[in-house]
N, C-alpha and C positions, 0 to 999 in steps of 0.2 A: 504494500500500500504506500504510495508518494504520499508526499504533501500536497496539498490543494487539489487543483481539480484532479490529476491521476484516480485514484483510489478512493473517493467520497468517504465510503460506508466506513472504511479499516481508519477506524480513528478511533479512542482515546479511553484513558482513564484508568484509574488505579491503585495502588496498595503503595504506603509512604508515610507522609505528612511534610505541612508546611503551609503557611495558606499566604493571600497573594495580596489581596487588599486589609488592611488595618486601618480602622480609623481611629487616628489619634486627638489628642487634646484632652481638655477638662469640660465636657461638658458641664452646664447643672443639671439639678434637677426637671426643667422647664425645657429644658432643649427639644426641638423633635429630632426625631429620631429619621437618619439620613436614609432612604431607599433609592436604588438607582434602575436601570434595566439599560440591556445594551442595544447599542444603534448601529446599523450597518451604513458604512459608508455611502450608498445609495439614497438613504436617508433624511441625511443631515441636509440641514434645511440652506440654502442661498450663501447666507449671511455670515453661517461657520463654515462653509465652504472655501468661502473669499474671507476670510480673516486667517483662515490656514494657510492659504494660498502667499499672502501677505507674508508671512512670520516666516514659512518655511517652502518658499518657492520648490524645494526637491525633497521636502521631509516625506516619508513614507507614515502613516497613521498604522501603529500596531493597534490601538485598543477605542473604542469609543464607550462611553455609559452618561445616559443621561441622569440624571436627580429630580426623581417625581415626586420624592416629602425629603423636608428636612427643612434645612436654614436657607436654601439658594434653590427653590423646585424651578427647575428648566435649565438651569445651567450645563451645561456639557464640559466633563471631564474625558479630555485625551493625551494619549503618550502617542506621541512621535518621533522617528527615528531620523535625525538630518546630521549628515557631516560625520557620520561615526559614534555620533553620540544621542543620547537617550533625553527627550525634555517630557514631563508632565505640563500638560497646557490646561488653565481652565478656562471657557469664552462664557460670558452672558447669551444669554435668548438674542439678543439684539447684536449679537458676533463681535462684542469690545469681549479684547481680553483680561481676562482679570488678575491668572497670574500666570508666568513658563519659568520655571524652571528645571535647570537639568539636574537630569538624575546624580547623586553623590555617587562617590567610590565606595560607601558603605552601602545604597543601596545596588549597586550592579552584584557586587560582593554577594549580597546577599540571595539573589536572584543568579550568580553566575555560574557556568557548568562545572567551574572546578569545583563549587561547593555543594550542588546536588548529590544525591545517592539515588539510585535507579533499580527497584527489587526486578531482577532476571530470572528468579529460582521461583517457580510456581508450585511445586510439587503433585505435579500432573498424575505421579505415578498412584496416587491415592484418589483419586477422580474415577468415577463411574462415568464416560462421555456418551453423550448423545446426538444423534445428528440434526434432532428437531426437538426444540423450547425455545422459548423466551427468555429473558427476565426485565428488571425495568423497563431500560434502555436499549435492548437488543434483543430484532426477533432472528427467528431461524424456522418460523412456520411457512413451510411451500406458499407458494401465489403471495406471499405478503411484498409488497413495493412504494416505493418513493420516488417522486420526483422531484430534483433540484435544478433551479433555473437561474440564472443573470442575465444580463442584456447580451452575451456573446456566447454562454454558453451553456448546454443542457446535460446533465447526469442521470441517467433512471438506473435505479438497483432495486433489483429483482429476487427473491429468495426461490429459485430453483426447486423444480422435482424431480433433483438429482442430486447422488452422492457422491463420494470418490476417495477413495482407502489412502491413505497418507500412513506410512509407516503399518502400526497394528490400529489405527482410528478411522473410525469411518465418520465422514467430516462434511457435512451439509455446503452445497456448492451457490455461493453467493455472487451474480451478475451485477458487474458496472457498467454500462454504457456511454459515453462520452461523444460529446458531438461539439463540434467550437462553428461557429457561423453556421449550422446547421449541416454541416460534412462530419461523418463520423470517423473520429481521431483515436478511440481507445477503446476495446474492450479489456473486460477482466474477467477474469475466474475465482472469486476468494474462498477459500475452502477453511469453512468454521465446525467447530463442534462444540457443545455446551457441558457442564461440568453440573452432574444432578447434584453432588453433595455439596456445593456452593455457588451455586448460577452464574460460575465466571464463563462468557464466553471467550473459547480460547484461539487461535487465529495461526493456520498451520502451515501457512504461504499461499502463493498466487500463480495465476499463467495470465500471462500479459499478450495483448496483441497489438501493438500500437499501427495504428493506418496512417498514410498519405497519398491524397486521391484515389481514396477506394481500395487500397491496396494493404496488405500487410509489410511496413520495412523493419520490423526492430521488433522484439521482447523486453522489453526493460522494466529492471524491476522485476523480474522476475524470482520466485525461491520455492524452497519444499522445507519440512520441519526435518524430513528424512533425509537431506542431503547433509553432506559429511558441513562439519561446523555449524548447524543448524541446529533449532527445538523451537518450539511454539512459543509464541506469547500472549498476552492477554490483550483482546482487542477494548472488551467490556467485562468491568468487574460485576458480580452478583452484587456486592457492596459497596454503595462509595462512600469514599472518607475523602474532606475537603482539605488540598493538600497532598492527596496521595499522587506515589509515580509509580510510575512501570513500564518496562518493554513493551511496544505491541510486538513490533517484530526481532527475531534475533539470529541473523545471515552473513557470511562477508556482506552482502552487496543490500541489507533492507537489515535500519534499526530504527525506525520508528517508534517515538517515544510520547506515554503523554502524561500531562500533569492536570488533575483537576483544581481550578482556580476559581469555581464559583458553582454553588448547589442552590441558588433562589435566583437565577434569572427571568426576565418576564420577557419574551419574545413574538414582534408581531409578526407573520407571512403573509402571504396572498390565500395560505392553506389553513389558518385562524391566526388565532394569537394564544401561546400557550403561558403557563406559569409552571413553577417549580422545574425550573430546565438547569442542567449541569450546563456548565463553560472548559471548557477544555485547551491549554495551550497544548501543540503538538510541536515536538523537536525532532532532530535527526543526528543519532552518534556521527554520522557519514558528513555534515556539515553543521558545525556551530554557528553559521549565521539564518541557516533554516529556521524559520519561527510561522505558524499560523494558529488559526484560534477555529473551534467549531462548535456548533450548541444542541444539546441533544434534550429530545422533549419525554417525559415518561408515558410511558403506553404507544408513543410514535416511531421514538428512533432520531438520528440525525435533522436538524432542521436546519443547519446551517452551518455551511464551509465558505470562512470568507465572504466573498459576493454572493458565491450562489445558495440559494433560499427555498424553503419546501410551497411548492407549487400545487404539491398534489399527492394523496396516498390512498393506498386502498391492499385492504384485507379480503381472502377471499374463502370462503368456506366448504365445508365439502359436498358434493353433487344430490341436488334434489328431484326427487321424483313430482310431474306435473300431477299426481293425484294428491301428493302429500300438501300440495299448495294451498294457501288463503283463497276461496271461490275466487274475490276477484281479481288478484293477481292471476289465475292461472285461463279467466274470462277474457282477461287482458293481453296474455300472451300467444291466445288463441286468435286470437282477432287479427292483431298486430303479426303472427305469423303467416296470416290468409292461404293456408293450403299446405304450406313447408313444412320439412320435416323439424321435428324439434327433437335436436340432439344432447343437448345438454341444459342444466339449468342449474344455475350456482346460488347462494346469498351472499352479497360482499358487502362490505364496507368501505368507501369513500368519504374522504372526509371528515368523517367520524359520521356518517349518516348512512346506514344499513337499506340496500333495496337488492334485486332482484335481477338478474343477467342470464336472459335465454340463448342458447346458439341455435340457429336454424338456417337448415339449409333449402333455399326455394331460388328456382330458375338456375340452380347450375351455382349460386354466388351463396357465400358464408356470410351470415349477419348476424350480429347479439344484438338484442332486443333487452334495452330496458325501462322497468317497471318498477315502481315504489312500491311500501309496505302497504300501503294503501290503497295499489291494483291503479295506480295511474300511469299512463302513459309517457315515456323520460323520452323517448327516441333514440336513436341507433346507438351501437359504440363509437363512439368520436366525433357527434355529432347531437349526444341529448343534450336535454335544456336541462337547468338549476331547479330543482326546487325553492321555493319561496319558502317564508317564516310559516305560514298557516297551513302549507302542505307536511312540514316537517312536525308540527304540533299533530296533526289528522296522523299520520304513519306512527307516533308514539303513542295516541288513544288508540290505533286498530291496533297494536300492539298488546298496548295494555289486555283488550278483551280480548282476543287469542290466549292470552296467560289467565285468566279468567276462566 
């Protein structure tokens, strides 16, 4: 798994300590109390744009967090990287800055690789693995996927219903897709398996297949846990502890590392807006000035790498029979089918909003057909409508009286 766009899903978390933001001072008694949530550079509004712009014409932005209670709500706290050095910036809503300064030699110190520790030893050999669970932040249920998007580039990862033996583990085969201007740049293979007796999921290497114009030129990145100087690392802990490190990967050529630095984030997508999201920096033994940051939502997964942002997810569950169906879901897919054969018939989740996905075959062509809990008509795969607020309340009352 690379840093940034390469390898999305194969990111972060782990077993350690240390934590990353302290707030200091004397408050009193009266003070409120400071809450932030983080902003993606995409974001930020005009004003902080052009005052960065201003101050650090070539600084690079590692970190953004806004302040939505405390003593300054709207202020925008960021660390920026210009000239070799490290400054914390803080701007007003109205883009004045209020203060920069750079970072101390006690705090790089503090934060630098010679002074980290990185747990490499997982003791896998007392693990019962599995090739399909969950836990928080990381599933490994077939048909379960995500998509992540930015203005150039799109990642969809796909949890496969497929295996593939690594050593003596058989290891759930998780798809990357990469596409940058809408040409597809990189497939992946990640091969995970989950640990019953602690819900780490543990991550056993990759097959890479990088494109240019269509074509496959390069593996990179590539590894196995069974190849000589190889063993697994943890991609996602069953536990997190804020503060924790750990190897994801551990290869000559992939060391992927990551450190958790934030367990209360509140992050918004185009896919909701979640709360209680980890923050994760990610490093790389293979290059010390490697740094990115990603945010993972519980019960989701990955929401965020960098720029690119969850767009869109869906769960998919196991095949159902049209007798087994709600009347009028299954009145609905009769119709909407007019004559075709109806092959399959799934419940998925989108969204976080549960409906109904027919495959039928009529005239020669494959089409899924979907339907709400409610027996409404969505229209085709890649092509339905949204449900509105009053359709989603109707699907959780037909809901309700089926459990009824």
């Amino acid at each position: 798994m690379k840093l940034k766009s390469g390898t999305v899903y194969a990111t972060l978390i782990v077993f350690g300590l240390s934590t990353m933001l302290v707030v200091t001072g004397f408050p009193s008694q009266t003070a409120a109390q400071e809450k932030k949530v983080t902003v993606l550079q995409s974001e930020l509004p005009s004003a902080i744009k052009k005052a960065v712009k201003q101050a650090f014409p070539k600084g690079q932005i590692i970190r953004i967090e806004k302040e939505v209670e405390g003593e300054d709500p709207g202020q925008y706290d960021l660390e920026i990287r210009s000239g070799g050095k490290d400054y914390e910036v803080e701007i007003s809503p109205q883009g004045k800055i209020i203060e920069n300064k750079e970072m101390t030699d006690a705090q790089r110190a503090q934060g630098g690789e010679q002074e980290k520790k990185w747990t490499e030893s997982f003791h896998e050999q007392e693990c019962t693995f599995s090739a399909t669970g969950r836990n928080r932040f990381f599933s490994l249920v077939p048909g379960y996927q995500l998509v992540l998007e930015s203005p150039t580039e799109k990642v969809t990862i796909t949890v496969l219903d497929e295996t593939k033996k690594i050593g003596s583990v058989k290891t759930r085969i998780v798809e990357e897709r990469e596409e940058k201007d809408g040409e597809l740049a990189e497939v992946s293979r990640n091969f995970f398996a989950i640990c019953k007796e602690h819900g780490d999921v543990f991550y056993f290497g990759e097959e890479v297949d990088d494109y240019k114009d269509g074509k496959i030129v390069s593996h990179s990145g590539a590894w196995r846990a069974d190849e000589a100087n190889s063993r697994a690392g943890i991609i996602m802990p069953g536990t997190i502890l804020l503060g924790a490190r750990h190897y994801q990967e551990i290869a000559p050529n992939a060391k992927d590392r990551a450190e958790i630095i934030s367990d209360d984030v509140t992050m918004k997508t185009p896919a909701g807006t979640f709360s209680n999201c980890i923050k994760i920096e990610e490093t790389t033994g293979l290059d010390p000035n490697e740094k990115c940051y990603k945010t993972y939502a519980p019960g989701v997964g990955i929401i965020q790498d960098e720029d690119l942002v969850l767009t869109g997810y869906k769960a998919k569950e196991a095949s159902i029979s049209l007798r087994d169906l709600p009347s009028a879901v299954r009145a609905t897919i009769k119709k909407h089918a007019a004559g075709g054969k109806i092959t399959e018939i799934e419940k998925d989740t989108v969204n976080g909003t549960p409906r109904y996905e027919a495959e039928v075959v009529r005239n020669g062509n494959v089409i899924d057909i979907i339907v709400s809990t409610s027996g409404k008509y969505l229209g085709i795969e890649g092509e339905e409508k949204e449900e509105t607020k009053d359709d989603q309340d109707k699907d959780e009352d037909e809901d309700d009286n089926d459990i009824k």
